[in-house]
C-alpha positions in Angstrom: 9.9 -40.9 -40.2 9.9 -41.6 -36.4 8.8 -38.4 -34.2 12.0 -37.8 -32.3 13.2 -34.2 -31.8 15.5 -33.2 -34.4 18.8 -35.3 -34.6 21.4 -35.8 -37.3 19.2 -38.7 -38.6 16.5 -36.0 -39.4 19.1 -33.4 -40.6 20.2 -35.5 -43.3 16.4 -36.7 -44.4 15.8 -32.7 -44.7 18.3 -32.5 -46.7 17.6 -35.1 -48.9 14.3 -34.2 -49.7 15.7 -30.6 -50.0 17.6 -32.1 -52.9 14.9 -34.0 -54.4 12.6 -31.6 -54.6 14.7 -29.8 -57.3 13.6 -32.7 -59.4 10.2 -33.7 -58.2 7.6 -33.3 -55.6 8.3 -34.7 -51.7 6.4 -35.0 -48.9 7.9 -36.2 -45.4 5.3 -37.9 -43.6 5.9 -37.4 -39.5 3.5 -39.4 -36.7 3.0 -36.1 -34.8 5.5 -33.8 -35.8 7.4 -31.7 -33.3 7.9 -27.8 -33.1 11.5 -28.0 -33.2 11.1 -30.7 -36.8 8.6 -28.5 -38.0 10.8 -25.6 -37.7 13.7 -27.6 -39.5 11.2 -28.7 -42.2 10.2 -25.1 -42.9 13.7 -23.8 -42.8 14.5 -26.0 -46.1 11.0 -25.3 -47.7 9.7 -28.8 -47.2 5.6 -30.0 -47.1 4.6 -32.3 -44.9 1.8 -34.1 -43.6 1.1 -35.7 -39.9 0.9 -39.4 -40.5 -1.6 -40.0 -37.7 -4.9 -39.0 -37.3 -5.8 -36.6 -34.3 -7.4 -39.1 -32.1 -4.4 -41.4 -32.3 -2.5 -39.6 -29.8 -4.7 -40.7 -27.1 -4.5 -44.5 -28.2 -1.7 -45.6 -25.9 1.5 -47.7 -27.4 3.5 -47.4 -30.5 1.8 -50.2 -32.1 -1.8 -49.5 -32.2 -1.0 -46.3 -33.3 0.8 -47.2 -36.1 -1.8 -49.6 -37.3 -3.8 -46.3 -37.6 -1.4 -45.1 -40.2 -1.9 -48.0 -42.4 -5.3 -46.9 -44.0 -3.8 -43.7 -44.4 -0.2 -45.0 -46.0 -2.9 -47.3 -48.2 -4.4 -44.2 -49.6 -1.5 -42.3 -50.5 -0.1 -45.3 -52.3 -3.1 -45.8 -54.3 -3.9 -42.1 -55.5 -0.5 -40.0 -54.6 2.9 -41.6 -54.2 5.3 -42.5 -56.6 8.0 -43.8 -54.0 8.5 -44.5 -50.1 11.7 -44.2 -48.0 10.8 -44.8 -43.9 13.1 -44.5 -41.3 12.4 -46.2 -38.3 11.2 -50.1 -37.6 7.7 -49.3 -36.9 6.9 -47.2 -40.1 8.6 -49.6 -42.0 6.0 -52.4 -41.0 3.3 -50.1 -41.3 4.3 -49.2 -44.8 4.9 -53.1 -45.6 1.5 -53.8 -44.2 -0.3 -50.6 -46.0 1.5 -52.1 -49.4 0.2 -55.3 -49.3 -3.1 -53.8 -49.4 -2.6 -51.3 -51.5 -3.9 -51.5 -55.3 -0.6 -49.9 -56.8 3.0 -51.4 -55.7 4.8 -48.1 -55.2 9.0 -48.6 -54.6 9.5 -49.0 -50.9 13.2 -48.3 -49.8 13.9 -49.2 -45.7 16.6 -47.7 -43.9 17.6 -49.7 -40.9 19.0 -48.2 -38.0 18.7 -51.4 -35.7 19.8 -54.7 -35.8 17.0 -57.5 -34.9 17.2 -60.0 -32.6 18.0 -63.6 -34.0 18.3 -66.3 -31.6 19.8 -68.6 -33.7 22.7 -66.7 -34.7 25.6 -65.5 -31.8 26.4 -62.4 -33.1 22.7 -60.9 -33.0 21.9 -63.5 -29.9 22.2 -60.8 -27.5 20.3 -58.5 -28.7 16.6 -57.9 -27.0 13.8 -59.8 -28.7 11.0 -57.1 -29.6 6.9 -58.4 -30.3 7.7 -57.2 -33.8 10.5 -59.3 -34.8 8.3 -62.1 -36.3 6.8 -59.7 -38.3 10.4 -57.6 -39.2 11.4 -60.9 -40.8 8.1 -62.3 -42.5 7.8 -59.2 -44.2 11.0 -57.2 -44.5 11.8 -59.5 -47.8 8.8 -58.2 -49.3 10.8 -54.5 -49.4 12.6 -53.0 -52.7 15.4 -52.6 -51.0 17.5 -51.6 -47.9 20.0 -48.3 -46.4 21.9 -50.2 -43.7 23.5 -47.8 -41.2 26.5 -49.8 -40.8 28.0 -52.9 -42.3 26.9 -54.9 -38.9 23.6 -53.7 -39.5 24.2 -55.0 -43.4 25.3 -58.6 -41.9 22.0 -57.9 -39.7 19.9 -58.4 -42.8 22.1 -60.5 -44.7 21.3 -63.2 -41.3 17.5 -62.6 -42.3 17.4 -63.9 -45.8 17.4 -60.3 -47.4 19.8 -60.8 -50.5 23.0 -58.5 -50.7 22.3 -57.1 -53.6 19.3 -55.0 -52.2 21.2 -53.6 -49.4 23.4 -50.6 -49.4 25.4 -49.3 -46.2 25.3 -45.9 -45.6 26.9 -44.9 -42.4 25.3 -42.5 -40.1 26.4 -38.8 -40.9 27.2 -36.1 -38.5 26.5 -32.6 -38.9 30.0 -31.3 -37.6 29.0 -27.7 -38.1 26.2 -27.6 -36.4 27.1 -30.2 -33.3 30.1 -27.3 -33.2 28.2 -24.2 -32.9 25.7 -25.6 -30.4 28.7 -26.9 -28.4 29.1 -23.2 -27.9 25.6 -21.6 -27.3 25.2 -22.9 -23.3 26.9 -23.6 -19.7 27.6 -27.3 -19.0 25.8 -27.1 -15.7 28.2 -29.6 -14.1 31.1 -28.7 -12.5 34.5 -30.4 -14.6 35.6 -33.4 -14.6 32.7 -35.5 -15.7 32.4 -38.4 -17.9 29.3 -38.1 -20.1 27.0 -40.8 -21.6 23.9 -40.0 -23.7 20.9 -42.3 -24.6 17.9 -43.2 -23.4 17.2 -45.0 -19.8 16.1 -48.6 -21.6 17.0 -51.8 -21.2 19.9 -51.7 -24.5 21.9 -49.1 -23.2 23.3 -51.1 -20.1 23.6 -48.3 -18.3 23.6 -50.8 -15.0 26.8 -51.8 -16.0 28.3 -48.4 -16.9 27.0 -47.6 -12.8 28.9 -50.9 -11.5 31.7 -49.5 -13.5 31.5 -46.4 -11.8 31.7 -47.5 -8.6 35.1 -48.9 -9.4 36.5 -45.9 -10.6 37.8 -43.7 -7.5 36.2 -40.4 -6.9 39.6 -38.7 -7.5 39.7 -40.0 -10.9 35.5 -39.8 -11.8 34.3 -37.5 -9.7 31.1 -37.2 -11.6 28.8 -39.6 -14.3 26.0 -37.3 -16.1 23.6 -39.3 -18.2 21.6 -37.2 -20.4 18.5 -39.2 -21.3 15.0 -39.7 -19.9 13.2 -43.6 -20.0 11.2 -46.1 -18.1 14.2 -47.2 -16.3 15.0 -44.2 -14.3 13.5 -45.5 -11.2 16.2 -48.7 -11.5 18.9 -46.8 -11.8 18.0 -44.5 -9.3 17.7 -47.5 -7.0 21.0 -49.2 -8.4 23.0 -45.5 -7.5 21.5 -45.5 -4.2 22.6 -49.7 -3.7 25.9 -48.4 -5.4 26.5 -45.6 -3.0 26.2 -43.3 -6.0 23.8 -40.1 -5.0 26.2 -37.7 -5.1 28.9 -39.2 -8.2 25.7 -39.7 -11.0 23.5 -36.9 -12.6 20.7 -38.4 -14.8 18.9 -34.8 -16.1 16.9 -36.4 -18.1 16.4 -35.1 -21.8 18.8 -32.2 -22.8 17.6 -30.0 -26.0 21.1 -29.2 -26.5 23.3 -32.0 -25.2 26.3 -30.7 -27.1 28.1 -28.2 -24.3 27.5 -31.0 -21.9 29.6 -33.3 -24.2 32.1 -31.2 -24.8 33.0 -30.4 -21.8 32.9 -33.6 -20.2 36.8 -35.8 -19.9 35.0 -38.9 -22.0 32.0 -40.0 -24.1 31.1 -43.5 -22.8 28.7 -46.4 -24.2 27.7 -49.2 -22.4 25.0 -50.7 -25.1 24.2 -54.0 -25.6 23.2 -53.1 -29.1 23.3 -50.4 -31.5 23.4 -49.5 -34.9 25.5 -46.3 -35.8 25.1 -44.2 -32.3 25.1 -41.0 -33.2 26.2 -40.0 -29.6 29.6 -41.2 -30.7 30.6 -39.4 -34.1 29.3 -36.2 -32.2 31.6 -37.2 -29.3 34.3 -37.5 -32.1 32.9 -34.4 -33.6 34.1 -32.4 -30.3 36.9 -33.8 -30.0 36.2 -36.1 -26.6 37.7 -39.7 -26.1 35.1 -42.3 -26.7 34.7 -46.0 -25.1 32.2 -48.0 -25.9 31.0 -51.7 -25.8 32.0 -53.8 -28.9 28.1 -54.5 -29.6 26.7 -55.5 -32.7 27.1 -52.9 -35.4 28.1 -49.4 -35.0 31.1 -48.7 -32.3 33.3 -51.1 -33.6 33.3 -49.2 -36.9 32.9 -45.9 -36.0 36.1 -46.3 -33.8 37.6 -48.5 -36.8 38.2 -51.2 -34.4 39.4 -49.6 -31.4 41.9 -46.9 -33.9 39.9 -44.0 -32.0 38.8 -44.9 -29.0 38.3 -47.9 -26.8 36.2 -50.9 -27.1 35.4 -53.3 -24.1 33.0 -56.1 -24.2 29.4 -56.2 -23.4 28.5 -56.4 -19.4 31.6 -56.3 -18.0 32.2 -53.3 -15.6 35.7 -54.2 -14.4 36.8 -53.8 -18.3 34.6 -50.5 -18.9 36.2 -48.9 -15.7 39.5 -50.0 -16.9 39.2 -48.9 -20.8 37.6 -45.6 -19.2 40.8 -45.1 -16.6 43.4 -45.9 -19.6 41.6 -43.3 -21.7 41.3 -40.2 -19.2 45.6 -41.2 -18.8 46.2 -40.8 -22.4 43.0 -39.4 -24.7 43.8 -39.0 -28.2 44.7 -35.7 -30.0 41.1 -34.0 -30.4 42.5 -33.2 -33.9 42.3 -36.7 -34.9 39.1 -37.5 -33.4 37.6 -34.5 -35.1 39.3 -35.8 -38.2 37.6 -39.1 -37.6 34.0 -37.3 -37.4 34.6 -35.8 -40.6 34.5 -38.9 -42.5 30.8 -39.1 -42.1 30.0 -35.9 -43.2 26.2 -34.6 -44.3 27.0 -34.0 -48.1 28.8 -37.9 -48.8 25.5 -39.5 -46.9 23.0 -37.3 -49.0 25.2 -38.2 -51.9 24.5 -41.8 -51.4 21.1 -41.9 -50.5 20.1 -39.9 -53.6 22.1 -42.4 -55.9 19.8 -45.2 -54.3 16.6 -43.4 -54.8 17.3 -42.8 -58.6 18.1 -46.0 -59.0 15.1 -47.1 -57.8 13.2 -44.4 -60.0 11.4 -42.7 -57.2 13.1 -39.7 -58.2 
């Protein structure tokens, strides 16, 4: 698992292993756990065990640090585990590469979140090339088989030469309950009305064009833009709102622990991504009841919104078409009712369902 602060992707691997552990012994294995996912692991009676060694924290860049799990993912195959499910791109190479050492060949199940840049296919074109996307599809056909967030994320794999009968989509779940009660336990901060857009400030989430966008929405429309997110591109956008005349119309706080008030409270939820692959930000948006629009980008919006049914969807990099789709919402937002109702049909209990038929019928559980 990825060592992000709790989010619905890690309320639904607690529960799982809640679950299994009725039936057999699990371990979640964290890179440097949090306090707040430690909390969560001990509130459902979970054992876990740090990934990385001590001294890897001062090794700088994902990468190397992963390939100082390896050894340790090598061991565990060999003498302890029975099964692995990882969560994130990195741990899944690391497990790949641990496995192909290893002396036993222990089920390895891969949920992907992401879709991977291809360059000779259009729909996936776009999408930025990483250093490890050689390796994502040398070795990703080597896995037992794959959780795909959302069907573009399925097509995703499909594109790579991974057979559709190893894949399984599984949509994202959000935790309605709790999004709904943290919605409640702070002040906003910002004074109403605000549009709202969470994520972090990297490349894929476009936020430049969401900024040009801004600037063609009139102040007595937009007043305000709050971005709740922290990244290596703050000091671009921070240049682009000053270019943009933007000081005073965009907020960028930087990481929020609880993001939820913010969203609720703000006219509209809106992402400007290049690529995703079942944003979370936007079934909690729906969750809240707030208007969404989003970019059409490969995989997730398109069918969380069920193709524009509940909310808008505008094409990638175009800021005239953002500010319009965001304009025509504030005039006539949906019923929160049927947002909400939207949300519910990627609840916690039909995900966990899922994910535990795919783990016994791999027989690591």
């Amino acid at each position: 698992m990825s060592a992000l602060p709790v989010t619905n992707r890690e309320r639904v691997m607690f529960a799982l292993a809640s679950r299994l552990q009725h039936h057999r012994t699990v371990r979640l294995l964290i890179p440097h756990p949090r306090d707040d996912q430690q909390i969560a692991m001990g509130q459902h009676g979970l054992a876990w065990q740090d990934l990385m060694p001590g001294w890897a924290g001062r090794i700088p860049g994902n990468a190397p640090r992963l390939a100082c799990a390896i050894s340790r993912l090598k061991h565990l195959m060999d003498n302890e585990l029975d099964g692995l499910l990882t969560v994130s791109i990195p741990t899944a190479l690391a497990a790949l590469r641990a496995r192909q050492a290893a002396k036993r060949r222990i089920p390895l199940l891969i949920r992907q979140s992401n879709v991977v840049h291809l360059r000779d296919d259009g729909r996936f074109a776009r999408v930025r090339p990483r250093w490890r996307d050689p390796l994502i599809r040398q070795w990703y056909p080597e896995a037992d088989h794959f959780i795909a967030v959302s069907g573009g994320v399925a097509d995703n794999l499909l594109a790579m030469g991974i057979p559709a009968q190893r894949i399984t989509v599984i949509p994202n779940a959000v935790d309605i309950a709790t999004v709904q009660e943290k919605s409640l336990a702070g002040p906003t901060f910002y004074p109403q009305p605000y549009i709202v857009a969470v994520g972090r400030l990297v490349a894929k989430k476009d936020y430049p064009t969401l900024l040009h966008a801004m600037r063609l929405l009139p102040t007595s429309l937009v007043p305000r833009l709050v971005i709740l997110g922290e990244g290596p591109q703050r000091k671009k956008l921070t240049t682009l709102c000053r270019t943009l005349h933007l000081q005073g119309r965009v907020m960028m706080p930087g990481f929020v622990t609880n993001p939820y008030p913010i969203i609720a409270a703000a006219s509209c939820l809106v992402s400007s991504s290049i690529s995703e692959g079942m944003p979370n930000a936007l079934l909690e948006a729906l969750a809240l009841g707030r208007p969404v629009v989003a970019t059409d980008c490969p995989s997730g919006p398109a069918e969380i919104l069920d193709h524009g049914r509940y909310g808008a969807l505008v094409p990638i990099g175009q800021p005239e078409a953002l500010a319009a789709a965001i304009a025509a919402i504030l005039a006539n937002p949906a019923p929160p009712r049927s947002l909400q109702a939207r949300a519910a049909q990627f609840g916690m209990e039909a995900a966990v369902d899922a994910y535990t038929q795919v783990i016994r019928q791999l027989r690591c559980a």
